[in-house]
N, CA, C and O atoms as a Tinker XYZ file with bonds, in Angstrom:
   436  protein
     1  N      0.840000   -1.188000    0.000000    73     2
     2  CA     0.000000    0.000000    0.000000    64     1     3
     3  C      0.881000    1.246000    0.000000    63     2     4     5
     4  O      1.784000    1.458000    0.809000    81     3
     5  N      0.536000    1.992000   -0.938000    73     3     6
     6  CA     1.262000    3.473000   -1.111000    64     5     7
     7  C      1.676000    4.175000    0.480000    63     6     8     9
     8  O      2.837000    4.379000    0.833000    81     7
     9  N      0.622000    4.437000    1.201000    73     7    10
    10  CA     0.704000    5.370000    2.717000    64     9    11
    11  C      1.257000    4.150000    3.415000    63    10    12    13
    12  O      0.518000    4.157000    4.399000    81    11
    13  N      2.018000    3.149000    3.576000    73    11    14
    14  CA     2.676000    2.966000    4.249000    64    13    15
    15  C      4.259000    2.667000    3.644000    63    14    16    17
    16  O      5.106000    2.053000    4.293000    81    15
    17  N      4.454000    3.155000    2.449000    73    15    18
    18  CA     5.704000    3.487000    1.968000    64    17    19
    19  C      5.655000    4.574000    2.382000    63    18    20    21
    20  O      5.842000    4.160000    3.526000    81    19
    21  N      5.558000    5.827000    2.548000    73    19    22
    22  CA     5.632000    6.902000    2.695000    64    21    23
    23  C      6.105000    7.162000    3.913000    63    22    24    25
    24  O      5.766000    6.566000    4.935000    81    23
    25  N      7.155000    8.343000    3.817000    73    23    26
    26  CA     8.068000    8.322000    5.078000    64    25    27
    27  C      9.006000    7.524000    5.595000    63    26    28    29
    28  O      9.304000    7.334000    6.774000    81    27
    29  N      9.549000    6.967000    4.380000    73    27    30
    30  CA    10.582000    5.638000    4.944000    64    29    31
    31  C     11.743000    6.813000    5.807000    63    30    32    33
    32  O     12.037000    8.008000    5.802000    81    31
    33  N     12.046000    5.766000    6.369000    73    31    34
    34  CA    13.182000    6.289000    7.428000    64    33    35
    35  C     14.684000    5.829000    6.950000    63    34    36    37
    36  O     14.891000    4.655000    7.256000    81    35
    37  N     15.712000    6.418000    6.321000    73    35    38
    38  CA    16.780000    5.567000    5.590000    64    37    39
    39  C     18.056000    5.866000    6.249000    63    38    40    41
    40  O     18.576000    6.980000    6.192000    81    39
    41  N     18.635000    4.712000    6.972000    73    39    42
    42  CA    19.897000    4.782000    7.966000    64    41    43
    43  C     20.548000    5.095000    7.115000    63    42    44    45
    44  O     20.361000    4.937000    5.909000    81    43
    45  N     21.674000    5.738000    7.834000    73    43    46
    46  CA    23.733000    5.758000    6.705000    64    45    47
    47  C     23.264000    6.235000    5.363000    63    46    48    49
    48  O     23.567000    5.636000    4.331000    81    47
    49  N     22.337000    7.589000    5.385000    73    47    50
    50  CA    22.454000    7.963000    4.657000    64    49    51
    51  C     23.135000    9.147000    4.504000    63    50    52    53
    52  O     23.077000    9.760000    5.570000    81    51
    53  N     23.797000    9.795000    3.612000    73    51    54
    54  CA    24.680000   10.888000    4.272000    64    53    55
    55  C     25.050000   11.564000    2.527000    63    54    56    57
    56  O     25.077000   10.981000    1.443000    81    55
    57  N     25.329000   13.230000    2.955000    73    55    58
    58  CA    25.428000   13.890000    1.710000    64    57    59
    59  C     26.868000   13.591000    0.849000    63    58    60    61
    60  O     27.789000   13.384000    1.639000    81    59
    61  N     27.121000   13.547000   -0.017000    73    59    62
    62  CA    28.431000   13.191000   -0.462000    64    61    63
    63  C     28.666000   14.386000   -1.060000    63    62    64    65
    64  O     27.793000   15.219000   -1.299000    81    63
    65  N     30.461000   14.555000   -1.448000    73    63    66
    66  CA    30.846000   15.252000   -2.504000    64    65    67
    67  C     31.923000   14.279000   -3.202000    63    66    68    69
    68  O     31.992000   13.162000   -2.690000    81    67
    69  N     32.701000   14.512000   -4.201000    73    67    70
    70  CA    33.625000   13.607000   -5.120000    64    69    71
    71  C     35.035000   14.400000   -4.349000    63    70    72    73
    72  O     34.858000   15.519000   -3.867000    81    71
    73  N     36.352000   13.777000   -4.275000    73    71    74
    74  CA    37.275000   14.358000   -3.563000    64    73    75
    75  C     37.448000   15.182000   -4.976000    63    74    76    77
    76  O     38.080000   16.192000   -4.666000    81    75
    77  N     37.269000   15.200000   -5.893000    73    75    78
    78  CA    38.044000   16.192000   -6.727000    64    77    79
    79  C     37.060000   17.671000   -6.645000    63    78    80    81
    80  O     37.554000   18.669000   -7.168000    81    79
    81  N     35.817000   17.784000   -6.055000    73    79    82
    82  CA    34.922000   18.655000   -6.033000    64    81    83
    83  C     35.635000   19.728000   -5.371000    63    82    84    85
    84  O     36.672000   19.306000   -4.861000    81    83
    85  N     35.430000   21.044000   -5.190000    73    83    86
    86  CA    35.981000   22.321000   -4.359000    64    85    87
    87  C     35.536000   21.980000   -3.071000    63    86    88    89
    88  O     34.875000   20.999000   -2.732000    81    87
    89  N     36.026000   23.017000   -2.313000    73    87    90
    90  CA    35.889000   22.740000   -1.023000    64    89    91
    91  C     34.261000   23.166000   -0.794000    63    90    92    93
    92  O     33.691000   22.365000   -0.053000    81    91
    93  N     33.257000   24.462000   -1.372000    73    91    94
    94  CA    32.077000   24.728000   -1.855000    64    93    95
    95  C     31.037000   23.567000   -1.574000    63    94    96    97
    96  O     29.958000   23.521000   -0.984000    81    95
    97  N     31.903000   22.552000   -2.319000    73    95    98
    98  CA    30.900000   20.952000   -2.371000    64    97    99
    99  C     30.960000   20.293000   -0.758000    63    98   100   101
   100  O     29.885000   19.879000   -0.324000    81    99
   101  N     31.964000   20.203000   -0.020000    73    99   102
   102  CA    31.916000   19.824000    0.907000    64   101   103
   103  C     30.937000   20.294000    1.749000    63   102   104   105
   104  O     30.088000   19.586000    2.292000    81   103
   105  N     31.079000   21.785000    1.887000    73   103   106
   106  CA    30.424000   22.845000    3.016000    64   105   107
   107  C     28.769000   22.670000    2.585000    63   106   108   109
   108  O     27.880000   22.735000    3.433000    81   107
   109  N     28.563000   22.489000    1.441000    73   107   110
   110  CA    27.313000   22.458000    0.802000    64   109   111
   111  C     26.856000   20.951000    1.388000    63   110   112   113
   112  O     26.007000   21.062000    2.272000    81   111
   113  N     27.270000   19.452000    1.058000    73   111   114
   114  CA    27.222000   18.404000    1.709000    64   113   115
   115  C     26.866000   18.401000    2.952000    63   114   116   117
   116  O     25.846000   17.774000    3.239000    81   115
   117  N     27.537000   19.029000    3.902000    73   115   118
   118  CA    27.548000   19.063000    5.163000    64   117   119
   119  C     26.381000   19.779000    5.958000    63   118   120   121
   120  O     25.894000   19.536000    7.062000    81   119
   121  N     25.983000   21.172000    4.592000    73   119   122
   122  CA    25.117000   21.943000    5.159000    64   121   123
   123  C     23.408000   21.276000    5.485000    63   122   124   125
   124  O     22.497000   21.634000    6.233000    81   123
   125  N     23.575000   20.184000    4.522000    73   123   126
   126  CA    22.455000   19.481000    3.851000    64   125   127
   127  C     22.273000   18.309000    4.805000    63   126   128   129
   128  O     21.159000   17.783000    4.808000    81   127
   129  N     22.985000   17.944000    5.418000    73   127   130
   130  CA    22.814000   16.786000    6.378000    64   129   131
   131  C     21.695000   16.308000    6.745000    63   130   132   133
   132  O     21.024000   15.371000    6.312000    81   131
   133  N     21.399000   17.764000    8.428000    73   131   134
   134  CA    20.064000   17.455000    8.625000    64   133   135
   135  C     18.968000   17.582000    8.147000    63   134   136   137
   136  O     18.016000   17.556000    8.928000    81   135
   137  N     18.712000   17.769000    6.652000    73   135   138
   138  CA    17.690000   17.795000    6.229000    64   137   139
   139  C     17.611000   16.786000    5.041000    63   138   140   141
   140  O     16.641000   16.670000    4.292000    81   139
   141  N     18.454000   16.270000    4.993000    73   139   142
   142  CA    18.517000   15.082000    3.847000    64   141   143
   143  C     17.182000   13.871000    3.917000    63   142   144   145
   144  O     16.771000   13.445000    2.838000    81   143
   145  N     16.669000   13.455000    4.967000    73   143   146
   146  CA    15.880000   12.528000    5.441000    64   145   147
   147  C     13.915000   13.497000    5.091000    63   146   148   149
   148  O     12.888000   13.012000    4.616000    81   147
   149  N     14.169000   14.738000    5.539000    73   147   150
   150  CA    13.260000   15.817000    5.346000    64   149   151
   151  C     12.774000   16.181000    3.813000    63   150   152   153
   152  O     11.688000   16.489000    3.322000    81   151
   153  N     14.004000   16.012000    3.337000    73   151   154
   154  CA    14.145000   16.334000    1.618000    64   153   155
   155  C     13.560000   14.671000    1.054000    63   154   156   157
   156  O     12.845000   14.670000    0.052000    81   155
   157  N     13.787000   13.741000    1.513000    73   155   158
   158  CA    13.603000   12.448000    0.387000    64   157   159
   159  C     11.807000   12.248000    0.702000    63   158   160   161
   160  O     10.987000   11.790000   -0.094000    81   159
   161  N     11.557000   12.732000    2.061000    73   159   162
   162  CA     9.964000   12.360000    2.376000    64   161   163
   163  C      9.431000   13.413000    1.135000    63   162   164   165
   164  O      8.524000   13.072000    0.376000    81   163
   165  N     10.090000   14.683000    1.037000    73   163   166
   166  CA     9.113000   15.399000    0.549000    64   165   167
   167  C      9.038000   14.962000   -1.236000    63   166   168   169
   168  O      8.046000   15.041000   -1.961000    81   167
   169  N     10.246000   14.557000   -1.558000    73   167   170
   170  CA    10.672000   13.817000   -2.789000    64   169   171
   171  C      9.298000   12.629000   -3.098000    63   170   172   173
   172  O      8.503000   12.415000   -4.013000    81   171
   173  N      9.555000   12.139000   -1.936000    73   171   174
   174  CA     8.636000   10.672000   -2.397000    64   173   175
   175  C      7.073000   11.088000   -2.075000    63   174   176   177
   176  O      6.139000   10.684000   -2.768000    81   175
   177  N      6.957000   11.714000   -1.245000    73   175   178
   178  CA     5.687000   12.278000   -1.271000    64   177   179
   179  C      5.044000   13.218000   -2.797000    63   178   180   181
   180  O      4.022000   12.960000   -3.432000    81   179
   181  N      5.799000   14.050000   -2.985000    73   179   182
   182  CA     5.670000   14.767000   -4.746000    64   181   183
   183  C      5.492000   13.399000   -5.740000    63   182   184   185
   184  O      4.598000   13.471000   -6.583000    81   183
   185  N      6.128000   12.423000   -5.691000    73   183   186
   186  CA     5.917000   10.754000   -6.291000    64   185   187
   187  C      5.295000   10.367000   -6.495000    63   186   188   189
   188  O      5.082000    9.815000   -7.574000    81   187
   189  N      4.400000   10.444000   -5.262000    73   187   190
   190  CA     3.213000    9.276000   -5.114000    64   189   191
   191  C      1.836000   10.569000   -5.562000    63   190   192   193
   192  O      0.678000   10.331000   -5.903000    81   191
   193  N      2.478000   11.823000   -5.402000    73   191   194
   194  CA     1.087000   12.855000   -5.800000    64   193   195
   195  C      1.082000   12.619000   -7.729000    63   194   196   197
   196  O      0.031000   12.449000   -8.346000    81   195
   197  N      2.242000   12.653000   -8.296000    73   195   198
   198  CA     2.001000   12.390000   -9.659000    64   197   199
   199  C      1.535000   11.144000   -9.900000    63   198   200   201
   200  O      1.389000   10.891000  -11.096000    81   199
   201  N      1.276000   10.351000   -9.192000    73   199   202
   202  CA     1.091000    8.818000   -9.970000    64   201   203
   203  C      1.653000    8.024000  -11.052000    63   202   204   205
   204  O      2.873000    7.859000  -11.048000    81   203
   205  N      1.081000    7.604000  -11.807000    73   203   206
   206  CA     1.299000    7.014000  -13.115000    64   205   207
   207  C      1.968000    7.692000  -13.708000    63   206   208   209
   208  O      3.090000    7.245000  -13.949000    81   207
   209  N      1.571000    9.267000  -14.298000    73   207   210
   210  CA     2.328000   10.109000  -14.857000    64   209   211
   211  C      3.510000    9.988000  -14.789000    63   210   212   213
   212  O      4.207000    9.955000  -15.803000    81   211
   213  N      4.181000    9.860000  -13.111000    73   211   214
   214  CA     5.689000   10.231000  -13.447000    64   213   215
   215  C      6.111000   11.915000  -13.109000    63   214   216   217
   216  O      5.176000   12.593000  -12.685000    81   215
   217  N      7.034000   12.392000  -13.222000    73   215   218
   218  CA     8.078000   13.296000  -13.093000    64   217   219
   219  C      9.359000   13.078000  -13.826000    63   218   220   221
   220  O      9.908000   11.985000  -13.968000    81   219
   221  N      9.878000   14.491000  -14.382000    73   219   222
   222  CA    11.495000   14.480000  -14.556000    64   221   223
   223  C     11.817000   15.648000  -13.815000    63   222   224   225
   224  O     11.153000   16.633000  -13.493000    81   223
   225  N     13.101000   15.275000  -13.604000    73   223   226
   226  CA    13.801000   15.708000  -12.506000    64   225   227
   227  C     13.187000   17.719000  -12.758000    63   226   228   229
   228  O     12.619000   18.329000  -11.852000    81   227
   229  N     13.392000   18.126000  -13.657000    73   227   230
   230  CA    13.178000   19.389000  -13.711000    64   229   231
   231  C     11.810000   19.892000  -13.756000    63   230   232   233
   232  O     11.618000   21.069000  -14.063000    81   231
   233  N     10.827000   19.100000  -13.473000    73   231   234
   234  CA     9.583000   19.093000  -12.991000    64   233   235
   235  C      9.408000   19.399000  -11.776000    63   234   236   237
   236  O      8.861000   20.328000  -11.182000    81   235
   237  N     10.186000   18.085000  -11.375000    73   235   238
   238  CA    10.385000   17.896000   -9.686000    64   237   239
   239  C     10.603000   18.996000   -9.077000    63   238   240   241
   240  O      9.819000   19.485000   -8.264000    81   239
   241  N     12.103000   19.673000   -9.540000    73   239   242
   242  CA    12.317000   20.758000   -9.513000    64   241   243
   243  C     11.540000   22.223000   -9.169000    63   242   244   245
   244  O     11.358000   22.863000   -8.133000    81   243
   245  N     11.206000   22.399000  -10.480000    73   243   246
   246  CA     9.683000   23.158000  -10.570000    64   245   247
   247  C      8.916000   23.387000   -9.580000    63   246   248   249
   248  O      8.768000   24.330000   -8.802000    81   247
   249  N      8.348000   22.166000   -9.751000    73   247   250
   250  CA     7.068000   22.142000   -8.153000    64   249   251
   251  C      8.008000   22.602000   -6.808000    63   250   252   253
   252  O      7.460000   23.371000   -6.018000    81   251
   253  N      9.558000   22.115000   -6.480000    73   251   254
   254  CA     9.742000   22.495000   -5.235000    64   253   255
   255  C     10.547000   24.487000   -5.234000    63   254   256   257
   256  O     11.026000   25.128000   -4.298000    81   255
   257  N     10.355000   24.857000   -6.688000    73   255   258
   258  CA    10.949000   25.753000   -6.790000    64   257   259
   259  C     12.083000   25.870000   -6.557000    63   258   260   261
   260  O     12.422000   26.748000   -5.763000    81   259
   261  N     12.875000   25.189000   -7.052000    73   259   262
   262  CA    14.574000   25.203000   -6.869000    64   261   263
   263  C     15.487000   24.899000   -8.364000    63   262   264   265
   264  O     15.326000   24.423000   -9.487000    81   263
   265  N     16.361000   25.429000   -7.648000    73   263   266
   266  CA    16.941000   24.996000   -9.357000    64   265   267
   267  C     18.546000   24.394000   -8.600000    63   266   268   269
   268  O     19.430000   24.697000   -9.401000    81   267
   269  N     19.052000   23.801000   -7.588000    73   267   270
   270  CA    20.521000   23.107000   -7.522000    64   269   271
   271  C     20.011000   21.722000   -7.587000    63   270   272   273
   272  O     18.842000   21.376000   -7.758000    81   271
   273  N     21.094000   20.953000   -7.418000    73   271   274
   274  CA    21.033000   19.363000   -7.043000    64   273   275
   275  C     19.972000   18.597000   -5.901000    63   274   276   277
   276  O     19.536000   17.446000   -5.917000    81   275
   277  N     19.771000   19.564000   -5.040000    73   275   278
   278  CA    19.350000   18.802000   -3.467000    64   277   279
   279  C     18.080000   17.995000   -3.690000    63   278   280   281
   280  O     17.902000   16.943000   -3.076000    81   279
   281  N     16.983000   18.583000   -4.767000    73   279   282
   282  CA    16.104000   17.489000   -4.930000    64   281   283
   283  C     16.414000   16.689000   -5.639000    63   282   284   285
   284  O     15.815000   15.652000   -5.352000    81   283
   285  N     17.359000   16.514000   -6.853000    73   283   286
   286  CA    17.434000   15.296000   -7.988000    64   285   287
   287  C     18.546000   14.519000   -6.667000    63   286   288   289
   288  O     18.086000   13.486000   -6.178000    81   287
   289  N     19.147000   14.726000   -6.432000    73   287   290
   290  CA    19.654000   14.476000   -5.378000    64   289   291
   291  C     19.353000   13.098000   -4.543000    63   290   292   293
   292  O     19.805000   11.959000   -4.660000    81   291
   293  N     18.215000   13.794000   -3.480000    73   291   294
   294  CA    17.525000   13.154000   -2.950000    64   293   295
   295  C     16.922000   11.919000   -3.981000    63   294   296   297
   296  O     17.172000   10.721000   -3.845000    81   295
   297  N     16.000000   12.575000   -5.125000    73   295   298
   298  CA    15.584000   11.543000   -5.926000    64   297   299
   299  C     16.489000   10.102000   -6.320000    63   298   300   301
   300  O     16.146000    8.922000   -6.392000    81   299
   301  N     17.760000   10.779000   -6.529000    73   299   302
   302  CA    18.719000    9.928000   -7.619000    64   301   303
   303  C     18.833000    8.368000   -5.688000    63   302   304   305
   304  O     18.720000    7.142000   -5.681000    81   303
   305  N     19.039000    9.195000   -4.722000    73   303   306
   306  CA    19.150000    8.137000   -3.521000    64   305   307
   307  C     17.818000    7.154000   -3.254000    63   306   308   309
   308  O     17.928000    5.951000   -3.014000    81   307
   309  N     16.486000    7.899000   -3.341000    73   307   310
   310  CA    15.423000    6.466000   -3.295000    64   309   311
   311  C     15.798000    6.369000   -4.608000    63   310   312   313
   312  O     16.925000    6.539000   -4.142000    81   311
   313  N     15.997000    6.250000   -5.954000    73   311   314
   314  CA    15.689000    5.393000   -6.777000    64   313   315
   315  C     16.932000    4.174000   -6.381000    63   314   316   317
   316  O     16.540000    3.007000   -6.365000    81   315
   317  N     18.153000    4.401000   -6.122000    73   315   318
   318  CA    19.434000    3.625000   -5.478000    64   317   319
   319  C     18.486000    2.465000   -4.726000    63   318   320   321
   320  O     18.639000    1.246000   -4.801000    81   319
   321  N     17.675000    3.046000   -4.135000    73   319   322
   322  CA    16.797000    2.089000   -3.034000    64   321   323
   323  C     15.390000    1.361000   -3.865000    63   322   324   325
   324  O     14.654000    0.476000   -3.429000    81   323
   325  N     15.348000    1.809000   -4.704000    73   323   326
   326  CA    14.496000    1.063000   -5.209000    64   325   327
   327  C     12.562000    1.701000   -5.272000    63   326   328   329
   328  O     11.647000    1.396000   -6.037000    81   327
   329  N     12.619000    2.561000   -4.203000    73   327   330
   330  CA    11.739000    3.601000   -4.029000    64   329   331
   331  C     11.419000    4.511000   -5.177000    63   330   332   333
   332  O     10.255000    4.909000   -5.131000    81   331
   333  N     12.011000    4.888000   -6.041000    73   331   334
   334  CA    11.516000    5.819000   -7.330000    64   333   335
   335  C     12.101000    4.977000   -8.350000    63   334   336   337
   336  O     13.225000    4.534000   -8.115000    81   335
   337  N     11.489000    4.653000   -9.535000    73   335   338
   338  CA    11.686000    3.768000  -10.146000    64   337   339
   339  C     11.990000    4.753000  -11.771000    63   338   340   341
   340  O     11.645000    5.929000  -11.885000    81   339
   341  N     12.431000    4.248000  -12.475000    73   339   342
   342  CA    12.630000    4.674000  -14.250000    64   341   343
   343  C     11.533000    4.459000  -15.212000    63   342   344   345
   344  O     11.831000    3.632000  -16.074000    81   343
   345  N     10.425000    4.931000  -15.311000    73   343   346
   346  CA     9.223000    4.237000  -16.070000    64   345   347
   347  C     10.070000    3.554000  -17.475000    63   346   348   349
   348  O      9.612000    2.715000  -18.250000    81   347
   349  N     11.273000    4.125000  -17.514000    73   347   350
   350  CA    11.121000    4.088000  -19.298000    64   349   351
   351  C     10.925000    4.466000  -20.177000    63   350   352   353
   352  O     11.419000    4.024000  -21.215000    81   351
   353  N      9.971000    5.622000  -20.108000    73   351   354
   354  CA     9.309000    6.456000  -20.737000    64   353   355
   355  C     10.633000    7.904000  -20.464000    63   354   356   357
   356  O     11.596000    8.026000  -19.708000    81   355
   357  N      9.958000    8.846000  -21.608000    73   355   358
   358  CA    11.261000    9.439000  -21.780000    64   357   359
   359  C     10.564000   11.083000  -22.035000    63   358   360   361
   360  O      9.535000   10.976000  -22.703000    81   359
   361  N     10.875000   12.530000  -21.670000    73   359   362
   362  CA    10.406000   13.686000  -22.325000    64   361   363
   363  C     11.146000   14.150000  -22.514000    63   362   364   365
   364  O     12.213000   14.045000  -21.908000    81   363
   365  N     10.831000   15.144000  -23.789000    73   363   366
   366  CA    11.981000   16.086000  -24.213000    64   365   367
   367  C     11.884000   17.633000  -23.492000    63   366   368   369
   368  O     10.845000   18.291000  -23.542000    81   367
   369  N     12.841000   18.002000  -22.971000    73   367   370
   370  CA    12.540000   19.766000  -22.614000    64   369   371
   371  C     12.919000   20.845000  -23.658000    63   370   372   373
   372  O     13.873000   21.331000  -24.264000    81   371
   373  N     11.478000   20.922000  -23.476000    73   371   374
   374  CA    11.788000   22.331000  -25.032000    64   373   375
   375  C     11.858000   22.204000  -25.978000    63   374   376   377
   376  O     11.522000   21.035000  -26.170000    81   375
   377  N     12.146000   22.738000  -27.053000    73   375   378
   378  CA    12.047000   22.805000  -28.393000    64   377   379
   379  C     13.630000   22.557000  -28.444000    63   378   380   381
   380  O     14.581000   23.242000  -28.066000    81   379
   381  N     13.467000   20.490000  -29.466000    73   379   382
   382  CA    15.132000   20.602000  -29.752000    64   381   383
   383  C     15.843000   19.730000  -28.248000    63   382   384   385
   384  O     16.759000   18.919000  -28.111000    81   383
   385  N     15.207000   20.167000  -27.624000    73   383   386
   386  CA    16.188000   19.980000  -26.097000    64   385   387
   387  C     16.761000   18.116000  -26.032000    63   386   388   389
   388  O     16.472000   17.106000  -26.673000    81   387
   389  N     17.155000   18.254000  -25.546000    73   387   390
   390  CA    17.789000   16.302000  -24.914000    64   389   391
   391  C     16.415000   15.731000  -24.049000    63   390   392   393
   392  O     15.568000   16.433000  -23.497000    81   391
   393  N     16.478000   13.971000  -24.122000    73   391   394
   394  CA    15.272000   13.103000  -23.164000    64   393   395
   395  C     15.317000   13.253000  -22.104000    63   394   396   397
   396  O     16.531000   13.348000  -21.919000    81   395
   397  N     14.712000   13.389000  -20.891000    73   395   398
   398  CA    14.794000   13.261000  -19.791000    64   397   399
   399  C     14.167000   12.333000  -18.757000    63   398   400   401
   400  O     13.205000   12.897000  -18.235000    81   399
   401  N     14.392000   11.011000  -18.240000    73   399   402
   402  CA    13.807000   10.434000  -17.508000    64   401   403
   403  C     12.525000   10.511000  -17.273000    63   402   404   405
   404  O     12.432000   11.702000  -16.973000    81   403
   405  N     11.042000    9.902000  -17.169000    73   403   406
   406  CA    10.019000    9.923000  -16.412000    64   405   407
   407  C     10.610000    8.787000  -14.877000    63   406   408   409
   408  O     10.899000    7.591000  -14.937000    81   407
   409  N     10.625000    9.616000  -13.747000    73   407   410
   410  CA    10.373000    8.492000  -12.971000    64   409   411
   411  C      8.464000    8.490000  -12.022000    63   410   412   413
   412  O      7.456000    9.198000  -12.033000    81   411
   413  N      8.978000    7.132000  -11.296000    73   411   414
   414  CA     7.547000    7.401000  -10.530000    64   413   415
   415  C      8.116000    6.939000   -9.226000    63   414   416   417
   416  O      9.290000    6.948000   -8.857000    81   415
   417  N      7.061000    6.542000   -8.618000    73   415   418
   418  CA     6.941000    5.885000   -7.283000    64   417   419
   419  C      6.684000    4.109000   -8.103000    63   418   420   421
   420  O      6.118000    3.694000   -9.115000    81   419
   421  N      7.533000    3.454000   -6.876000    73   419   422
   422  CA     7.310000    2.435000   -7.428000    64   421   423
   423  C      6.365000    1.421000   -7.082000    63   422   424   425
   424  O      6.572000    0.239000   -7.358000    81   423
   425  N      4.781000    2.036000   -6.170000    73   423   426
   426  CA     4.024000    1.744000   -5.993000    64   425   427
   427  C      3.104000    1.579000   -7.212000    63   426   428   429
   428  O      2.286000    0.663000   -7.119000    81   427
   429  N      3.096000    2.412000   -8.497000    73   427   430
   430  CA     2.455000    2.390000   -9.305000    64   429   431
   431  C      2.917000    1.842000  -10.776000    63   430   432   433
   432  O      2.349000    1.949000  -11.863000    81   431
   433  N      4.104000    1.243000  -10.435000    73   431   434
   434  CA     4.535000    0.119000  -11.031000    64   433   435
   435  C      3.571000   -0.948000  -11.871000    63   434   436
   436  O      4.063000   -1.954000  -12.383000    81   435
């Protein structure tokens, strides 16, 4: 059942940066900590509100009004888990633009 996926609780999870990243990436990582767990509920919650449809990341985006990493982010970690899934399905942004992922919740699988 959808409402009892919701709100998973995910141990050892933690913000990363790449060692070759600036120091920027670290402080940014770090800044993000406690809200990393805050950010994936609200991720998977936006999920399960599109349904079937799906989301791409710059949708996702959109709706939370942001434009850095912290929500694809979050996203890119439940799909790792198995929680947001790849429909397969594919959109283009814009006129001309490159495909972009549909994902969903993988309740509606």
């Amino acid at each position: 059942m959808i409402q009892n996926n919701l709100f998973h609780f995910f141990k050892g999870v933690e913000a990363k940066a790449r060692s070759t990243d600036p120091e920027t990436s670290f402080e940014a990582a770090e800044s993000i900590m406690p809200k990393l767990n805050e950010v994936q509920k609200q991720v998977e919650e936006y999920a399960i509100s599109r349904n079937r449809m799906g989301f791409t990341d710059y949708e996702m985006n959109d709706h939370f009004n942001h434009t850095g990493s912290t929500y694809r982010s979050r996203r890119a970690e439940l799909a790792d888990r198995g929680v947001i899934i790849d429909t397969g399905r594919r959109k283009q942004r814009g006129e001309g633009g490159r495909n972009h992922i549909i994902w969903m919740h993988r309740d509606y699988k």
